[in-house]
PDB file with one MODEL, atoms N, CA, C and O in Angstrom:
MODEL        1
ATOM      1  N   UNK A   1     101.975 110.296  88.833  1.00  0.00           N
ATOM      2  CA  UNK A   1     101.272 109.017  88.808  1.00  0.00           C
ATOM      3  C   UNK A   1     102.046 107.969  89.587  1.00  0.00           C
ATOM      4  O   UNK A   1     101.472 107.305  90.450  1.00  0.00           O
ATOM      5  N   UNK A   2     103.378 107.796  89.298  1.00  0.00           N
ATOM      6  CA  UNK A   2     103.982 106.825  89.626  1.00  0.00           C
ATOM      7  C   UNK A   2     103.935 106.920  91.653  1.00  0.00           C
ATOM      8  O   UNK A   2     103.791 105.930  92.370  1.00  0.00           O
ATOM      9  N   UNK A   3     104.082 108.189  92.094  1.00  0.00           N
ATOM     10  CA  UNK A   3     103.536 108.521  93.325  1.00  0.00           C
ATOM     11  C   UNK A   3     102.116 108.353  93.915  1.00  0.00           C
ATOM     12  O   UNK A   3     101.942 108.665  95.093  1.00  0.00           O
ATOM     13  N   UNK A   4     101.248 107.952  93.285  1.00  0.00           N
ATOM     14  CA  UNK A   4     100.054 107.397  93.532  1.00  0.00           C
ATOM     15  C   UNK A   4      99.649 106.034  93.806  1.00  0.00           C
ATOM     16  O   UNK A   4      98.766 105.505  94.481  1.00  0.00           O
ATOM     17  N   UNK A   5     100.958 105.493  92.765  1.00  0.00           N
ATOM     18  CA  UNK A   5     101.454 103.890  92.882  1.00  0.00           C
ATOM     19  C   UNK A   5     101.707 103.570  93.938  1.00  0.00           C
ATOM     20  O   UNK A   5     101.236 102.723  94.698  1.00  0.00           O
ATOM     21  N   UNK A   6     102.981 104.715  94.048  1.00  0.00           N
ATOM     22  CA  UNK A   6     103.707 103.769  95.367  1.00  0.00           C
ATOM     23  C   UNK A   6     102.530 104.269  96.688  1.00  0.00           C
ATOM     24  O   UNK A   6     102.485 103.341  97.496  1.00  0.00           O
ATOM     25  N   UNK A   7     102.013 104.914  96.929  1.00  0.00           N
ATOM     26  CA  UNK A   7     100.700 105.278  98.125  1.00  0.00           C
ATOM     27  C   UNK A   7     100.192 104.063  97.990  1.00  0.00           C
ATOM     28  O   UNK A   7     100.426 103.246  98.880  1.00  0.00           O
ATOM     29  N   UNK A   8      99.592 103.781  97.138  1.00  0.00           N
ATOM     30  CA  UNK A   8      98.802 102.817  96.730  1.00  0.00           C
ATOM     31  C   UNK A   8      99.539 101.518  97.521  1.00  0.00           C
ATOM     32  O   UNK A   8      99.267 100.995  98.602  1.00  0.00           O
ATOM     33  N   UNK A   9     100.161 101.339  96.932  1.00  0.00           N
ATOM     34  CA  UNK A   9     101.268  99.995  97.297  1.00  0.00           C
ATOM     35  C   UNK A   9     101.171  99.880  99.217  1.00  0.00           C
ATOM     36  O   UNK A   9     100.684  99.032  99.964  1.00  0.00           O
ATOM     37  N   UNK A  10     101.905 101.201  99.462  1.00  0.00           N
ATOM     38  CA  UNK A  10     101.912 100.811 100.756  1.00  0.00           C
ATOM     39  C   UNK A  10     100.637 100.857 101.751  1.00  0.00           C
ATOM     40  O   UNK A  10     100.601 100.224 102.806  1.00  0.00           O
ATOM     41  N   UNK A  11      99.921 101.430 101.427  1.00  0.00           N
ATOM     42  CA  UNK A  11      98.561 101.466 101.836  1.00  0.00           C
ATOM     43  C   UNK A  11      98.066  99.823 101.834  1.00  0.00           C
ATOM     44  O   UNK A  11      97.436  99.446 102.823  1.00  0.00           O
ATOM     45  N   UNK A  12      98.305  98.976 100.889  1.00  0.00           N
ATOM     46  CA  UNK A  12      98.069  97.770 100.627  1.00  0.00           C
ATOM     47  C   UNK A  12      98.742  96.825 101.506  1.00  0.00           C
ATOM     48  O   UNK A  12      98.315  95.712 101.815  1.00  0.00           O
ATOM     49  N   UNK A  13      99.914  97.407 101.910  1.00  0.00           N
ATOM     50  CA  UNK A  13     101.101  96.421 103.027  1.00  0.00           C
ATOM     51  C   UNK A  13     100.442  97.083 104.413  1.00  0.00           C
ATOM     52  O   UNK A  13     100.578  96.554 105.516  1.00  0.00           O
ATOM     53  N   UNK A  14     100.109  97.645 104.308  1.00  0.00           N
ATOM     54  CA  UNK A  14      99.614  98.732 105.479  1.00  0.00           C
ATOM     55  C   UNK A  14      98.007  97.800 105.965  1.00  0.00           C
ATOM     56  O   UNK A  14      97.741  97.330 107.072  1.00  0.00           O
ATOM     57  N   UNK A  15      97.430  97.784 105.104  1.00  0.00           N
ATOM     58  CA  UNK A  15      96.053  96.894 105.301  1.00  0.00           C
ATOM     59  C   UNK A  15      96.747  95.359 105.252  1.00  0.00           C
ATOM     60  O   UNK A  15      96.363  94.734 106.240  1.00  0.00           O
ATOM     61  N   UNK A  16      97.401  94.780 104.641  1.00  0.00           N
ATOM     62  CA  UNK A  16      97.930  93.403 104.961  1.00  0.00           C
ATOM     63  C   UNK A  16      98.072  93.222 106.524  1.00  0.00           C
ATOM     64  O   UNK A  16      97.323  92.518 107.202  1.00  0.00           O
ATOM     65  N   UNK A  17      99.325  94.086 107.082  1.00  0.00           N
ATOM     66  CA  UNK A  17      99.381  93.842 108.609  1.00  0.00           C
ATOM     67  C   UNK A  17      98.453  94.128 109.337  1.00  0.00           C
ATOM     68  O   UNK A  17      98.347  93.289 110.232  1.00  0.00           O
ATOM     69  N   UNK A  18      97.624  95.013 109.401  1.00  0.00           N
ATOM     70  CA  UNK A  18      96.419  95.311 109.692  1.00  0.00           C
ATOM     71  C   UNK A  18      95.132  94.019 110.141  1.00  0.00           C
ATOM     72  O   UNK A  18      94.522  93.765 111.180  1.00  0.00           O
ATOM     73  N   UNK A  19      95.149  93.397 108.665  1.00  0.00           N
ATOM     74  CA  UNK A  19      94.653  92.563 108.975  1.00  0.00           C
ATOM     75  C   UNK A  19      94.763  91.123 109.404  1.00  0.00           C
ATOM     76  O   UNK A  19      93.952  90.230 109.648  1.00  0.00           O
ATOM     77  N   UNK A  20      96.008  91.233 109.404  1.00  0.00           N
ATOM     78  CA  UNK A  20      97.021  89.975 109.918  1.00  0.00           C
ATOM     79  C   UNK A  20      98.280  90.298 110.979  1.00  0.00           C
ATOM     80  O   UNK A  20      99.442  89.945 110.777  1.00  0.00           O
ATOM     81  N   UNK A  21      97.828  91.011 112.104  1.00  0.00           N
ATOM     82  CA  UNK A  21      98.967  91.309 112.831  1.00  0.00           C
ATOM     83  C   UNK A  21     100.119  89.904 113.291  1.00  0.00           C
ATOM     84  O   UNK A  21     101.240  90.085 113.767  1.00  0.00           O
ATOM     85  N   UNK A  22      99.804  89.214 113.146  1.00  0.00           N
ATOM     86  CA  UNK A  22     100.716  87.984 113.447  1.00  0.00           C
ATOM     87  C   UNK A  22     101.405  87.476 112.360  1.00  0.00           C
ATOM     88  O   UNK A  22     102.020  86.413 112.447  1.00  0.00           O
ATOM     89  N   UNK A  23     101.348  88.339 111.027  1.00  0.00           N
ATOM     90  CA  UNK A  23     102.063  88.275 110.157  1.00  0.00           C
ATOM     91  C   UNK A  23     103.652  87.724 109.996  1.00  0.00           C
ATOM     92  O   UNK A  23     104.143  87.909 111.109  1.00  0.00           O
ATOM     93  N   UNK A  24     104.505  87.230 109.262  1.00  0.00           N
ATOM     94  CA  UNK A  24     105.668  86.591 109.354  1.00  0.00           C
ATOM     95  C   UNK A  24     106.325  86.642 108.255  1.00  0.00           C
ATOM     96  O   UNK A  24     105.684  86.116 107.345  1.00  0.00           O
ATOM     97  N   UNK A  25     107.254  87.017 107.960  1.00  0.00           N
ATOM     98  CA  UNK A  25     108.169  87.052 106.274  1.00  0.00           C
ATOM     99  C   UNK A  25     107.708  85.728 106.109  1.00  0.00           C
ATOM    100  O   UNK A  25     107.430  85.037 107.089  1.00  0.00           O
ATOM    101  N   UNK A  26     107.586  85.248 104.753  1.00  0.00           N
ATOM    102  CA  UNK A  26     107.416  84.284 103.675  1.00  0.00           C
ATOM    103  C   UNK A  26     105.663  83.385 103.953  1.00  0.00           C
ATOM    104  O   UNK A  26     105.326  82.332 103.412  1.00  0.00           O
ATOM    105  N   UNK A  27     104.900  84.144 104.850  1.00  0.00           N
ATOM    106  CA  UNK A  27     103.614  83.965 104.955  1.00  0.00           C
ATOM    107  C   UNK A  27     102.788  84.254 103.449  1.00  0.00           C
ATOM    108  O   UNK A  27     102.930  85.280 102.784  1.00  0.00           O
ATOM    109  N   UNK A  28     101.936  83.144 103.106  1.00  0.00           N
ATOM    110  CA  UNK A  28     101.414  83.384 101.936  1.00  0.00           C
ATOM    111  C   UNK A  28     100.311  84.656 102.105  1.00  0.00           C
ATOM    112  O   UNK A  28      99.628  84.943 103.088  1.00  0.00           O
ATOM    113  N   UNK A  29     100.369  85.144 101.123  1.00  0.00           N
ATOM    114  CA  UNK A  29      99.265  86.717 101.209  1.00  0.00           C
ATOM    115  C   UNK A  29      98.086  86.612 100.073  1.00  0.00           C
ATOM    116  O   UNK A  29      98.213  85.502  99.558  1.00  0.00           O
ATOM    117  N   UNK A  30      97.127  87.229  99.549  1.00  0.00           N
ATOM    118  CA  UNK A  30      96.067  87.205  98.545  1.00  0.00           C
ATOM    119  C   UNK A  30      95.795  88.629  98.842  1.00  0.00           C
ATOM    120  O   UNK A  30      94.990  89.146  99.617  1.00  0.00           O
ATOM    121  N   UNK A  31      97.011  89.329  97.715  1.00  0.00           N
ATOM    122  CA  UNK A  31      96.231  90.982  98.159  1.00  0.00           C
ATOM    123  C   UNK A  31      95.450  91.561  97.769  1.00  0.00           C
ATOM    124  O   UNK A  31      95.056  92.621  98.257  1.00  0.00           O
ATOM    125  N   UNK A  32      94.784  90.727  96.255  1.00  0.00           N
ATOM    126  CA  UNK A  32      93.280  90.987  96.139  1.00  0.00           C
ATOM    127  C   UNK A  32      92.714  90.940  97.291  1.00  0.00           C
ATOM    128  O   UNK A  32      92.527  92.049  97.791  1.00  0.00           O
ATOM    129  N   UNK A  33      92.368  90.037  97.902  1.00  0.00           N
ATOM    130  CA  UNK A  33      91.329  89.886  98.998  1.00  0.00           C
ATOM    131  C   UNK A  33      91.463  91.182  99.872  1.00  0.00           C
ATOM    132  O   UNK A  33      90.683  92.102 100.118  1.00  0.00           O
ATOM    133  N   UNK A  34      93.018  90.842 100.324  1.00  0.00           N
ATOM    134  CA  UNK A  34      93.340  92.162 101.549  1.00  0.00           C
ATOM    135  C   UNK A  34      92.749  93.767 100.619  1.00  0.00           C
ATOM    136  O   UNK A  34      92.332  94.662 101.355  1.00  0.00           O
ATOM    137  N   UNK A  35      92.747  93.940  99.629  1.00  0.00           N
ATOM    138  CA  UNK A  35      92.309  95.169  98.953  1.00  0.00           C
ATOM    139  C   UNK A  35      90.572  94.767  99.265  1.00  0.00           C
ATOM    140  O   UNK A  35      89.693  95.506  99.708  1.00  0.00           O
ATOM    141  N   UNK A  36      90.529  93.970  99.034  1.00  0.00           N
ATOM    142  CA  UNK A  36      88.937  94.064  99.242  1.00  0.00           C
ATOM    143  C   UNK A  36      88.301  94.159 100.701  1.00  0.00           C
ATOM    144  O   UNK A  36      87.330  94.850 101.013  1.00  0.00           O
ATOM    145  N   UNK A  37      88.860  93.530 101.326  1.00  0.00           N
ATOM    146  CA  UNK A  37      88.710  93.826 102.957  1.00  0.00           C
ATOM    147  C   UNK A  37      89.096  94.680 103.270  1.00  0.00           C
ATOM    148  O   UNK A  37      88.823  94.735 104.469  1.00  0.00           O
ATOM    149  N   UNK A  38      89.966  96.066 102.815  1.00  0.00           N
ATOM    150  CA  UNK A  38      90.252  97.259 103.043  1.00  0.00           C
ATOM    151  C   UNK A  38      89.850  98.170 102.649  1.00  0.00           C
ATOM    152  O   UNK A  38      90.175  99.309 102.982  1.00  0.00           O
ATOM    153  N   UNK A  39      88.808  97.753 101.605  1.00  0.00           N
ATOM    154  CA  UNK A  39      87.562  98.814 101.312  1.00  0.00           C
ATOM    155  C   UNK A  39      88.527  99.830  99.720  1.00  0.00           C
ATOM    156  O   UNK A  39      88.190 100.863  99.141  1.00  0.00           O
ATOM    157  N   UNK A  40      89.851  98.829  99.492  1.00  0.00           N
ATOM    158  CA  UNK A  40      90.330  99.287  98.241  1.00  0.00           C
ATOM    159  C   UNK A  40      89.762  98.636  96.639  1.00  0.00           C
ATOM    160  O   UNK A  40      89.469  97.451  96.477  1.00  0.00           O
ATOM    161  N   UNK A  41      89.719  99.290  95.968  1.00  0.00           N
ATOM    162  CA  UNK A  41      89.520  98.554  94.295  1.00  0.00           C
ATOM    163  C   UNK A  41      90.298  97.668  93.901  1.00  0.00           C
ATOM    164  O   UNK A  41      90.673  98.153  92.834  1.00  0.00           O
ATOM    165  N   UNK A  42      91.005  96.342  94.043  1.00  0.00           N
ATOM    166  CA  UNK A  42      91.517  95.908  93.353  1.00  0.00           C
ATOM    167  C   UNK A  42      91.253  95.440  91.915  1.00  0.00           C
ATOM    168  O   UNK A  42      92.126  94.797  91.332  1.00  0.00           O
ATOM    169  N   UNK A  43      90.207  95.703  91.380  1.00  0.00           N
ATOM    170  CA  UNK A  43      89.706  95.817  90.105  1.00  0.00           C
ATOM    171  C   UNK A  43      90.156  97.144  89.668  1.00  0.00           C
ATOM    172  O   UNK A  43      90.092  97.311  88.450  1.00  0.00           O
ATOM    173  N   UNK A  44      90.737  98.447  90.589  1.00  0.00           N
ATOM    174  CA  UNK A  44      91.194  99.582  89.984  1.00  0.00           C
ATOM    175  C   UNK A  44      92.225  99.651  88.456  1.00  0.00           C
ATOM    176  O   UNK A  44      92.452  98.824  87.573  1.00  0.00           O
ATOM    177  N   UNK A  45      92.587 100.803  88.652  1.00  0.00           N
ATOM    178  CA  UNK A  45      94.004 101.140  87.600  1.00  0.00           C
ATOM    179  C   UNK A  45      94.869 101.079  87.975  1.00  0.00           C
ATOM    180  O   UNK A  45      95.860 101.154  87.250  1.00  0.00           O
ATOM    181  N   UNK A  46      94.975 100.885  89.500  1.00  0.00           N
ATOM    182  CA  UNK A  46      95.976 100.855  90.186  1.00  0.00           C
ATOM    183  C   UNK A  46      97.038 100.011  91.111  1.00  0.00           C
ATOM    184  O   UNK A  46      98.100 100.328  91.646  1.00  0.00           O
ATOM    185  N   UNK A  47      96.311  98.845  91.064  1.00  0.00           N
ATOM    186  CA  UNK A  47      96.340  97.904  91.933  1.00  0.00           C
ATOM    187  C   UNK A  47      97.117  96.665  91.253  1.00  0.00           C
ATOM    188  O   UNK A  47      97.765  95.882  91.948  1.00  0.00           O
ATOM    189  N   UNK A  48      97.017  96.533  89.855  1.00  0.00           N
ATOM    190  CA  UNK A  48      98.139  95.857  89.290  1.00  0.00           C
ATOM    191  C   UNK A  48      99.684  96.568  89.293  1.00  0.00           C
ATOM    192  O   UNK A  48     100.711  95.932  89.529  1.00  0.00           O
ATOM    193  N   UNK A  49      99.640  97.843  89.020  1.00  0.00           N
ATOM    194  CA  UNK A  49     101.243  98.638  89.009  1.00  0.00           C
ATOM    195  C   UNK A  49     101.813  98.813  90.425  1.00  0.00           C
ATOM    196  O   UNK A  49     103.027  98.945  90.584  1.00  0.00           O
ATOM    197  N   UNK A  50     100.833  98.816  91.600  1.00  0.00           N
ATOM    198  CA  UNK A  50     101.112  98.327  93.111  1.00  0.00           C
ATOM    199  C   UNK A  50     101.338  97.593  93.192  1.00  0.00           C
ATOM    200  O   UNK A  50     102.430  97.611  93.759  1.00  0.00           O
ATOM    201  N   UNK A  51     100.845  96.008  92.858  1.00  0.00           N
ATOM    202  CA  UNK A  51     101.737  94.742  93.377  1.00  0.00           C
ATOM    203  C   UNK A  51     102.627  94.916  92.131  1.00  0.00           C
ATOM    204  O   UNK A  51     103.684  94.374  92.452  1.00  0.00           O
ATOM    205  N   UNK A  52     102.723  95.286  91.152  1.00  0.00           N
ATOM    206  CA  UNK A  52     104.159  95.152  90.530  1.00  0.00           C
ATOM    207  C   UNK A  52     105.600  95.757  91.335  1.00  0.00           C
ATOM    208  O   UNK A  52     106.716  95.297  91.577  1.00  0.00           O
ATOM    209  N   UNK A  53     104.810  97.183  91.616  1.00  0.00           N
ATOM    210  CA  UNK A  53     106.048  97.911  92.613  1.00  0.00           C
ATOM    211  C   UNK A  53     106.152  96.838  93.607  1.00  0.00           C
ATOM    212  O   UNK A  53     107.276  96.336  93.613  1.00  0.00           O
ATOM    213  N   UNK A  54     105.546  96.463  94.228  1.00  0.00           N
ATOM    214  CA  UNK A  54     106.233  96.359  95.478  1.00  0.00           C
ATOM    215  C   UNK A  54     106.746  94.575  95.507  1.00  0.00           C
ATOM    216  O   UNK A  54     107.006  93.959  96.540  1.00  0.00           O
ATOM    217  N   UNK A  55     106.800  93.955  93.971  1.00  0.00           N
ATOM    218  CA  UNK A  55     107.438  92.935  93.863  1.00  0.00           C
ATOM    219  C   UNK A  55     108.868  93.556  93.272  1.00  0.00           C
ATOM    220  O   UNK A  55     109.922  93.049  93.655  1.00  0.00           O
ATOM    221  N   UNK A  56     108.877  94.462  92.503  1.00  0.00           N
ATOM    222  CA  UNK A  56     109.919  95.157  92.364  1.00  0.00           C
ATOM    223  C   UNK A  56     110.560  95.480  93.219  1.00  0.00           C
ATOM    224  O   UNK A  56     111.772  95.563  93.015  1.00  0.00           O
ATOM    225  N   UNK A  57     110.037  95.788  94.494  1.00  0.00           N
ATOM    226  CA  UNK A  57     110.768  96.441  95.186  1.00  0.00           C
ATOM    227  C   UNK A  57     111.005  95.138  96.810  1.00  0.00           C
ATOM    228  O   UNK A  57     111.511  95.488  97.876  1.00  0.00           O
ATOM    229  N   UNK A  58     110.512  93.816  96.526  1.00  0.00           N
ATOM    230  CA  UNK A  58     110.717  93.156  96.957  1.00  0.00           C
ATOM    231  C   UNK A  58     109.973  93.298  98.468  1.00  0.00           C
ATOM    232  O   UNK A  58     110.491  93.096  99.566  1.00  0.00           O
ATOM    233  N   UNK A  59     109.220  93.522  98.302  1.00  0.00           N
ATOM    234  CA  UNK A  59     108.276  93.136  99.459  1.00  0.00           C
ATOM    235  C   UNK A  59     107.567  92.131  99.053  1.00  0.00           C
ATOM    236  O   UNK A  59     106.616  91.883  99.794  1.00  0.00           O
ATOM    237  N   UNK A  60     107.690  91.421  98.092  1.00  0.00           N
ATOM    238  CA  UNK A  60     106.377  90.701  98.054  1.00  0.00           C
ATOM    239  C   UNK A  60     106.697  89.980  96.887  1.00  0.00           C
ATOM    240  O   UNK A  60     107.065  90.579  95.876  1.00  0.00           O
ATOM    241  N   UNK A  61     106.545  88.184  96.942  1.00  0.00           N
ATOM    242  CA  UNK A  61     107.394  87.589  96.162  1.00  0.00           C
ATOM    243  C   UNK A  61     106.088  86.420  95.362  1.00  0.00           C
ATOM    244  O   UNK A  61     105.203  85.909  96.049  1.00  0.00           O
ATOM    245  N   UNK A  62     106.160  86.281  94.516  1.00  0.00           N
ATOM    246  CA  UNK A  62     104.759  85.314  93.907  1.00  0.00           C
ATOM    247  C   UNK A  62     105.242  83.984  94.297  1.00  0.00           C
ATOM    248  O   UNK A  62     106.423  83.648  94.212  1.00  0.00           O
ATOM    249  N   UNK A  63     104.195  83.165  94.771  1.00  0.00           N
ATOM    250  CA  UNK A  63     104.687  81.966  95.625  1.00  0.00           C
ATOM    251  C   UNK A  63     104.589  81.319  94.369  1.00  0.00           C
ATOM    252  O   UNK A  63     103.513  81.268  93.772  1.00  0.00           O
ATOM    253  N   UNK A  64     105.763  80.759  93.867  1.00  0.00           N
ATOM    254  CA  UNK A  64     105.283  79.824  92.676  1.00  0.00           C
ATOM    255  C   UNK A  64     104.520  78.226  92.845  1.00  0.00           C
ATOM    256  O   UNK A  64     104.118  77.436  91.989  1.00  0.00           O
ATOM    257  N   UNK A  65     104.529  78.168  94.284  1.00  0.00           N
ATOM    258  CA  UNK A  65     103.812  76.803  94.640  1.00  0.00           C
ATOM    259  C   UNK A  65     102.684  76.814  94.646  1.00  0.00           C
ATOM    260  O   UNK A  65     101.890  75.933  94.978  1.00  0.00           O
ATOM    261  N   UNK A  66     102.462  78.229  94.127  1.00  0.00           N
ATOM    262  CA  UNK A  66     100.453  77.896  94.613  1.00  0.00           C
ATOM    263  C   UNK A  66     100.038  78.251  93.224  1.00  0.00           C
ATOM    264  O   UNK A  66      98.916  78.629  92.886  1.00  0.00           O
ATOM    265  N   UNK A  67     101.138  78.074  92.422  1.00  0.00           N
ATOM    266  CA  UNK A  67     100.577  78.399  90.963  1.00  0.00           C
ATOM    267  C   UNK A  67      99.142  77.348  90.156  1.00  0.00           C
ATOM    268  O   UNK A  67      98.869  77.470  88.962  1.00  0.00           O
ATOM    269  N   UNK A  68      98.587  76.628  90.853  1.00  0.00           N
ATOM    270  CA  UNK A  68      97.902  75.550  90.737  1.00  0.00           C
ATOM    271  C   UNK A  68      96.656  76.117  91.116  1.00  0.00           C
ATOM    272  O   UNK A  68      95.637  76.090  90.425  1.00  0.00           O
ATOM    273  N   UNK A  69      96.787  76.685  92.363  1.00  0.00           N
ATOM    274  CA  UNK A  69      95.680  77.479  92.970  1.00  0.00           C
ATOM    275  C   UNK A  69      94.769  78.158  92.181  1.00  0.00           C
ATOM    276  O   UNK A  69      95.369  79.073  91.616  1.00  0.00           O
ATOM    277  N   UNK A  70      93.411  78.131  91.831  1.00  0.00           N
ATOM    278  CA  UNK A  70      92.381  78.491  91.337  1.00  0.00           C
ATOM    279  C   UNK A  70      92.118  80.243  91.738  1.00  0.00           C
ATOM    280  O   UNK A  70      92.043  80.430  92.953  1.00  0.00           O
ATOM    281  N   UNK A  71      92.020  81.109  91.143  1.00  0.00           N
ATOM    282  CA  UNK A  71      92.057  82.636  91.409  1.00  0.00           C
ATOM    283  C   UNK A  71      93.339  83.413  90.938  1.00  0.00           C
ATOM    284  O   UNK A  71      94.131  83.352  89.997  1.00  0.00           O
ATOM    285  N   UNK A  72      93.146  84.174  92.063  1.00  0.00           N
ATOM    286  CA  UNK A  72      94.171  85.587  91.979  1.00  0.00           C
ATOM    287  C   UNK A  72      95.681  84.750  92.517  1.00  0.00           C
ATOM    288  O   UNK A  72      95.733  83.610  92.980  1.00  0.00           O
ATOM    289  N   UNK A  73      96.624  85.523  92.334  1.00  0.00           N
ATOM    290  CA  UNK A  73      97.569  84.972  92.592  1.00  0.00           C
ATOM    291  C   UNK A  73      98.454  85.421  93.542  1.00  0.00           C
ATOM    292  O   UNK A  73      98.922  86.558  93.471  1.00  0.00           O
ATOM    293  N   UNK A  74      98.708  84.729  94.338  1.00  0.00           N
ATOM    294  CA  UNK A  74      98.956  84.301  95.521  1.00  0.00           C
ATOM    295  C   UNK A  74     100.757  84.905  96.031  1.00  0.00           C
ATOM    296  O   UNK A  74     101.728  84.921  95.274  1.00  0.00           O
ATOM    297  N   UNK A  75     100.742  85.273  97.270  1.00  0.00           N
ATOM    298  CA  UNK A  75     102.391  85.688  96.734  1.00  0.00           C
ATOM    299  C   UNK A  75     102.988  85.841  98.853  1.00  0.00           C
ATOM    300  O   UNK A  75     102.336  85.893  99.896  1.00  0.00           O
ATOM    301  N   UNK A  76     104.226  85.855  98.591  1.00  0.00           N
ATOM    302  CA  UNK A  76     104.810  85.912  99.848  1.00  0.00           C
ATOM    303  C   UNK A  76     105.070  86.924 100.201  1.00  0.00           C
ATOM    304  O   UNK A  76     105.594  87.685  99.388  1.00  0.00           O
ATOM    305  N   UNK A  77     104.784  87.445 101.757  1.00  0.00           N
ATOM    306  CA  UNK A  77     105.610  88.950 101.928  1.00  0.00           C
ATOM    307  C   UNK A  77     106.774  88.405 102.944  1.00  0.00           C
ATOM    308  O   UNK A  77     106.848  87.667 103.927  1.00  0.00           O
ATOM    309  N   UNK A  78     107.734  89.288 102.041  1.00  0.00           N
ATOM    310  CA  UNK A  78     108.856  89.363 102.782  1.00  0.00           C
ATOM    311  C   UNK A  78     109.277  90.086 104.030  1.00  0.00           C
ATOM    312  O   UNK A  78     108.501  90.871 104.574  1.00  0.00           O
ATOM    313  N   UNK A  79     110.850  89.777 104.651  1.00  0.00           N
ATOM    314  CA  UNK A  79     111.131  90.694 105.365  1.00  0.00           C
ATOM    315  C   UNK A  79     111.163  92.481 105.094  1.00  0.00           C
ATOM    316  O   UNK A  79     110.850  93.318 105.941  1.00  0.00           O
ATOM    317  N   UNK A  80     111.611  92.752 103.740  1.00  0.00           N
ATOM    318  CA  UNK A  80     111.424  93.530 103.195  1.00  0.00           C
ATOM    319  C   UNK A  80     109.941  94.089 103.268  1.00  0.00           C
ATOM    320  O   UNK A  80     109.993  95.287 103.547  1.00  0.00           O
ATOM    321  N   UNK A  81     108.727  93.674 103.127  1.00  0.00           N
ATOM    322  CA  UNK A  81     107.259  94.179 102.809  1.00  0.00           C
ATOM    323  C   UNK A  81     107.095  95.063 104.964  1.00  0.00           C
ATOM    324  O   UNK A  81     106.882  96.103 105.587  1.00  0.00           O
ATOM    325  N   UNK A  82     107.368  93.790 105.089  1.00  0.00           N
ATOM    326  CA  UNK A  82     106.800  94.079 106.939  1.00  0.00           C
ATOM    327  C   UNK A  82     108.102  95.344 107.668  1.00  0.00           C
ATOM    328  O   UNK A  82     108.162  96.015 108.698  1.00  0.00           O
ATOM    329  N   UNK A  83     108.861  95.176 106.623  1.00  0.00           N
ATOM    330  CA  UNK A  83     109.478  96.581 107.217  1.00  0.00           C
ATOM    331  C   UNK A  83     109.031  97.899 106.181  1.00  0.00           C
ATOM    332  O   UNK A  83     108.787  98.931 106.805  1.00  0.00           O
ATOM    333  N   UNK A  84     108.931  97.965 105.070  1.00  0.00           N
ATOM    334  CA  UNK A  84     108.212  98.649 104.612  1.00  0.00           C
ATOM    335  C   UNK A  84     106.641  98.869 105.431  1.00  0.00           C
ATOM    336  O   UNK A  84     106.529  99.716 106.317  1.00  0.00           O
ATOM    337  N   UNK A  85     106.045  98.420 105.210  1.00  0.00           N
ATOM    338  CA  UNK A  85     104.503  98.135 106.303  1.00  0.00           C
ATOM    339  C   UNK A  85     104.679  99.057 107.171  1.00  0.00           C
ATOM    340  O   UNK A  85     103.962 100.052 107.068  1.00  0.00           O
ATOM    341  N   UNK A  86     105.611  98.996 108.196  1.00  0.00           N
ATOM    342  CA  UNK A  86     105.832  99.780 109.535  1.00  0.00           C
ATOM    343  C   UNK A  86     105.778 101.393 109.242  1.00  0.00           C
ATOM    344  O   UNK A  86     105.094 102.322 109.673  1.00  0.00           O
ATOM    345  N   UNK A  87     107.148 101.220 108.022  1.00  0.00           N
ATOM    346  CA  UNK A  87     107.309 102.613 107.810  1.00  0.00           C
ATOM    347  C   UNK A  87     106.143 103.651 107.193  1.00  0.00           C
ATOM    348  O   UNK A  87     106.366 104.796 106.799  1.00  0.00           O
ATOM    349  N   UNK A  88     104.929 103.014 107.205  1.00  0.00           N
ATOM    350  CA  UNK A  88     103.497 103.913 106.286  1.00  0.00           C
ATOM    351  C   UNK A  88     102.892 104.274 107.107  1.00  0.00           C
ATOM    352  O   UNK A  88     101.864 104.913 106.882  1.00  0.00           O
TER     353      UNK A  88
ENDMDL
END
């Protein structure tokens, strides 16, 4: 399972750059959305223990400034995420 996660995860950094090739460490992200524009479930089983990994694992940091922001929550990818990204 936990290998399904991490697929999951990077598949998700994988559709981020994808859809944002001009991407930049500490660029704000909404990876609900990017899951939804990638034709992934983010309503899945899976998609909360993916952005957990990969805040765990520091690709991807919750912007606490946009904690105000109305929705899903909002988060930064790091240098860490966009080199992960490459490697999928």
């Amino acid at each position: 399972m936990q290998d399904h996660i991490e697929q999951y995860a990077l598949e998700l950094l994988r559709a981020l750059t994808e859809q944002h090739p001009n991407i930049f460490a500490g660029a704000w992200v909404d990876p609900y959305m990017v899951a939804l524009y990638a034709g992934m479930n983010p309503d899945g089983p899976y998609f909360a223990q993916a952005i957990d990994y990969l805040v765990s694992e520091r690709a991807l940091e919750w912007a606490e400034e946009t904690r105000r922001v109305v929705g899903k929550p909002i988060y930064r990818i790091t240098r860490r995420g966009l080199e992960m990204s490459v490697g999928t």
